[in-house]
C-alpha positions, -999 to +999 in steps of 0.1 A: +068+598-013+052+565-010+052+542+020+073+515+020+049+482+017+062+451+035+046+418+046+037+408+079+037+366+088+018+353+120+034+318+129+012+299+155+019+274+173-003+251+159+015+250+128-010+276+112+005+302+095-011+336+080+003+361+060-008+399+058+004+425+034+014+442+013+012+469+039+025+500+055+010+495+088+031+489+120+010+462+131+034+440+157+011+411+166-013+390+157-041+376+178-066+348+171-098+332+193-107+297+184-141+291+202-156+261+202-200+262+202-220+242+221-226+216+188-192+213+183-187+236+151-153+265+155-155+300+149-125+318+144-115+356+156-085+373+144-067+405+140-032+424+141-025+450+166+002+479+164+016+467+201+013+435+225-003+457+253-032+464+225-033+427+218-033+418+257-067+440+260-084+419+237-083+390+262-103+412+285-143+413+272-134+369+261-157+358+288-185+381+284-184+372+246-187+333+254-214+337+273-233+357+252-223+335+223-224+303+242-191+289+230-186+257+251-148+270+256-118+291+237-081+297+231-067+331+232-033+334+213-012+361+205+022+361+184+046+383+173+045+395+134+077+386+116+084+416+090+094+406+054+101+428+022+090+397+000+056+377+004+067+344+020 
């Protein structure tokens, strides 16, 4: 039997908005870094996580990371996925 495909939305609040799917996975939430660098430039970190717990440990290694990357600073975000049969 196949698995039953659904799509997943992210809503930040930022206004930013990403959609993942179709899937069968049970990811839950949705995490994103936004780091600035030292010359101003973004880079931009994200995944989905099958719990909040998993997505709260993903905060832990952030300041090792900007120091060894030298990001000037960062936001850590996570949001629940919203579960939809139809892409939005």
């Amino acid at each position: 039997m196949a698995k039953r495909r659904h799509y997943l939305t992210a809503r930040l609040p930022d206004g930013y908005i990403k959609t993942i799917g179709p899937t069968a996975q049970p990811f839950t939430h949705y995490w994103r870094i936004v780091a600035t660098l030292e010359n101003g430039k973004t880079e931009i970190f994200w995944g989905h996580t099958n719990s909040l717990a998993e997505a709260k440990r993903k905060r832990a290694p952030l300041a090792e990371a900007a120091r060894q990357r030298g990001w000037r600073d960062h936001a850590f975000e996570i949001v629940e996925l919203e579960r939809s049969e139809t892409a939005p």
